[in-house]
C-alpha positions as CSV (number, residue, x, y, z in Angstrom):
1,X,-2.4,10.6,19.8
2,X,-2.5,8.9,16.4
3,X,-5.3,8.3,14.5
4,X,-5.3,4.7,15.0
5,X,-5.9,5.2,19.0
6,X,-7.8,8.1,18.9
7,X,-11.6,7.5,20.3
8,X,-14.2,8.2,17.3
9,X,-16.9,10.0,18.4
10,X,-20.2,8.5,16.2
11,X,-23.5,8.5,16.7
12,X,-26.4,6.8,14.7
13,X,-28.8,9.0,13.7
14,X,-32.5,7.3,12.6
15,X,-36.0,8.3,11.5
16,X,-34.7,11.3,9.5
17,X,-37.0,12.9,7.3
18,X,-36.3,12.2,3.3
19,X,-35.7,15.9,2.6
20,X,-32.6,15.9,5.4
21,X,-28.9,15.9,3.3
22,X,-25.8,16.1,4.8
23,X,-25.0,19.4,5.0
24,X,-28.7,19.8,6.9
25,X,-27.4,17.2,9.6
26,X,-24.4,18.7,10.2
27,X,-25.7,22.0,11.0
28,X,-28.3,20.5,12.9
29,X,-25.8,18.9,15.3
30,X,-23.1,21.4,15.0
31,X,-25.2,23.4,17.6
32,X,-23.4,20.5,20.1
33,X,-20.3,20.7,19.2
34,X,-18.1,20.4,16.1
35,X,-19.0,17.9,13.4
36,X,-16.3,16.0,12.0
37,X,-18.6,14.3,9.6
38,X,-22.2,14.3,8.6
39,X,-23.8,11.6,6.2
40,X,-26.8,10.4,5.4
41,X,-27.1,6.9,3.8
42,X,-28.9,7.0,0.6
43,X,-30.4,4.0,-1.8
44,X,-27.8,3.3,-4.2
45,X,-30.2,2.8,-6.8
46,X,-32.7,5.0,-6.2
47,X,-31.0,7.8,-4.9
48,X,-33.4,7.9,-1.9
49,X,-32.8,8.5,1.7
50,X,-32.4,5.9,3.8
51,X,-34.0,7.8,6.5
52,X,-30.9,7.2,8.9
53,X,-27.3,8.6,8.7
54,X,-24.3,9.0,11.1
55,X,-22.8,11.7,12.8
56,X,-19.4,11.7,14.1
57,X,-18.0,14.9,16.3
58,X,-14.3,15.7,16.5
59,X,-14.9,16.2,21.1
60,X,-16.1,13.8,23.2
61,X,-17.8,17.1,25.2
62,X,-20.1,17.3,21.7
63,X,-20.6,13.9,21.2
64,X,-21.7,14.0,25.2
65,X,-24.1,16.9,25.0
66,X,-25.8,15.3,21.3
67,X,-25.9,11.9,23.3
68,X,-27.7,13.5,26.5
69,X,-30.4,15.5,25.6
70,X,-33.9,13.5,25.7
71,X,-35.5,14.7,22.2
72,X,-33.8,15.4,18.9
73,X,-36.3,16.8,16.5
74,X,-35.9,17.5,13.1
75,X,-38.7,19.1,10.3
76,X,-41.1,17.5,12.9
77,X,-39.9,14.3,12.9
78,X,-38.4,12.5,16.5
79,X,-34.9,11.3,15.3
80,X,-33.7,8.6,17.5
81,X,-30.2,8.8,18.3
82,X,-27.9,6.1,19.5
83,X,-23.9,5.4,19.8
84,X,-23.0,4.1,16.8
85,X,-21.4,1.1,16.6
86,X,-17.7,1.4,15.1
């Protein structure tokens, strides 16, 4: 398959707490299945989190298992988790 017809596997990932980086997201949803890419978007300017981020897995079978359980939470906080929109 080439890149260009492969399925990408992203979720959106919001209400993340402000002390959440990357690498923190990825190992959070690692436990699902293997994480392609983790990133959280940050203010340009301030260098703040944006509180959301994307996560994109490298198997459908993670992206499934992230995208079916009910609750994600992280440091307390209820992340809400949707496909992202490519």
């Amino acid at each position: 398959m080439s890149g260009a017809t492969r399925n990408i596997y992203k979720l959106f990932v919001g209400n993340l707490p402000w002390t959440i980086g990357n690498k923190e997201l990825q190992l959070y949803f690692s436990k699902f299945g293997h994480v392609s890419s983790a990133q959280v978007v940050f203010d340009k300017q301030q260098g703040l989190s944006k509180s959301y981020g994307f996560v994109t897995f490298s198997t459908r079978d993670g992206f499934n298992s992230a995208s079916n359980q009910n609750t994600h939470t992280l440091e307390g906080r209820v992340l809400n988790i949707q496909a992202a929109n490519n």
